[in-house]
Steps between C-alpha positions, in 0.01 A plus 500: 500500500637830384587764822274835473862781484488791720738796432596715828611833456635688781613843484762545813512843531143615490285618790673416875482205598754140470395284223801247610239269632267510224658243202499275783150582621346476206638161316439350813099609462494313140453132483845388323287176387224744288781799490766621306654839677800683399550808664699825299627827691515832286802704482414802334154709379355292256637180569172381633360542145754299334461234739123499447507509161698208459295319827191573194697322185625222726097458578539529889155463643591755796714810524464604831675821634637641788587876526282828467264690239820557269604107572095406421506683162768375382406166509166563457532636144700239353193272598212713370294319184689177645379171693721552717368567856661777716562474862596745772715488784472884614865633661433885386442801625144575348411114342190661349424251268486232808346727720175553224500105463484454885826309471634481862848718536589190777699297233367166660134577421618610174623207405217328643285750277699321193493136633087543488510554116253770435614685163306785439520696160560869541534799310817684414539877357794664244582839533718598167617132490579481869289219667339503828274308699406791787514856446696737249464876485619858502497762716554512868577140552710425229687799654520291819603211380782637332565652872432163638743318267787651677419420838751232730218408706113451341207401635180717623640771702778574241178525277340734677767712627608560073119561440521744796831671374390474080251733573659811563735455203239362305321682150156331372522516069210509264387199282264448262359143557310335197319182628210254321267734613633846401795783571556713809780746552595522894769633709552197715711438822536134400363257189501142614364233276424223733456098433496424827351716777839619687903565446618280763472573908144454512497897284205496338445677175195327351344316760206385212785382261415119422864310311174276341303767282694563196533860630720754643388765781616817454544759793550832448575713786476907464772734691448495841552774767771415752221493822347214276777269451466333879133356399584418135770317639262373796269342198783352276570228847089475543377437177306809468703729306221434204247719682869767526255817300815583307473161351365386155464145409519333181422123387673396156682293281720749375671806532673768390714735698600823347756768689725792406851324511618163579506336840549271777266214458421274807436110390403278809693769717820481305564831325573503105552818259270471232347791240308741539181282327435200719227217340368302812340155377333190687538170416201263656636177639843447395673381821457197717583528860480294774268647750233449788117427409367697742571928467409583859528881621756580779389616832530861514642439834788324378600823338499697817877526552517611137306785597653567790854581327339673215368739795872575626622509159209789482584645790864531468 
């Protein structure tokens, strides 16, 4: 009987915790009778693609990867319009993707999560060619996640502390945003074109954005005054920042993006310079990934402490 072959990536240097246990941990979850495992560690930014690409033409059943949002994509889009399944194993700083798929961030119940077999086909978005499978956008956070990109230390105080700080230095742009129902020209703080529902750390951008519909949800949020930054910020961590007045939601399949000049670009939180004109596309149910049955809401309460630093940060 032929073994099912499961590719391991693990990316050592992403978010901030050891991975030396993991290889280990998970070949010993696999049945070696039913399993073939071989595990690969990337060296450099876009080794994780190569290794998934070939993991695809060697017709490996399961990639599964361990590492952040810029570890996820990676893989992810050498897999797209593929059979084979994605898994996660979240060791970042923001694990968005995991966190919208209720994929535990305790790497034993993720791998449990994979062991139980569920696949799930999802959506994934391109933004002038780039490929994501959360958010991309313009605007204030792709500002701050060029910020963010430089920081030693990540994670959701150093998130809020650089949205805290962006602001001042900050300056919103206009767009003119042509969608399949029409053209608007805003000034806008931030453009986010959302898959899933948040960036990473539980930040919620589009808490109605469903990875199953075939479309993208599009936030636009006007300038804000500097007295309402503390509640906009409030809402992004409560999944209310839809009813935010300054915003304006879209639903679509496609976009265009028009601005003065070219640009920073953020793509699953990873910051790219693209042109001035960016096309923003959805494509319904072209990646398999291993993920629970159930999509069960977490307790507000277990978001209390988040609150409670985003108050000092405030405060500060």
């Amino acid at each position: 009987m032929e073994k099912t072959r499961v590719c391991v990536i693990i990316n050592p240097v992403s978010g901030t915790e050891s991975k030396k246990n993991i290889p280990e941990e998970v070949a010993s979850a696999f049945d070696q009778t039913q399993f073939d495992v071989i595990i690969r560690i990337t060296g450099y930014p876009g080794h994780a693609t190569e290794i998934a690409k070939q993991a695809v033409k060697n017709r490996f059943a399961y990639v599964l990867t361990v590492g952040g949002d810029g570890t996820v994509n990676e893989v992810a889009k050498a897999l797209v319009n593929t059979d084979t399944v994605l898994g996660i194993i979240p060791f970042g700083s923001g694990n968005g993707l995991a966190r919208d798929l209720r994929i535990s961030i305790d790497s034993e119940k993720a791998i449990q999560t994979i062991l139980e077999g569920n696949v799930r086909t999802i959506d994934y978005g391109s933004a002038n060619g780039h490929i994501f499978f959360c958010t991309c956008g313009v605007g204030f956070d792709a500002f701050i996640s060029d910020k963010f990109a430089e920081e030693k230390k990540r994670g959701p105080l150093g998130y809020v502390r650089n949205i805290v700080e962006g602001v001042v230095e900050f300056r919103s742009e206009e767009y003119e945003i042509t969608h399949d129902g029409g053209t608007l020209n805003e000034r806008a703080f931030l453009l986010t074109c959302a898959n899933a529902s948040q960036y990473g750390n539980e930040v919620y951008i589009a808490p109605g954005a469903d990875m199953e519909d075939g479309k993208m949800n599009v936030s636009i949020l006007k300038p804000l005054n500097p007295n309402e930054i503390p509640q906009t910020t409030l809402q992004l961590f409560t999944r209310n920042i839809d009813k935010n007045s300054k915003m304006i939601s879209l639903l679509t399949s496609n976009l265009i993006i028009r601005r003065k000049k070219p640009g920073i670009l953020h793509v699953d939180g990873e910051p790219v310079n693209t042109e001035k004109d960016i096309e923003v596309k959805i494509f319904h149910k072209g990646l398999k990934v291993l993920a629970p049955k159930q999509v069960e809401e977490k307790p507000l309460k277990e978001r209390e402490n988040i609150f409670t630093a985003i108050t000092r940060w405030i405060n500060v």
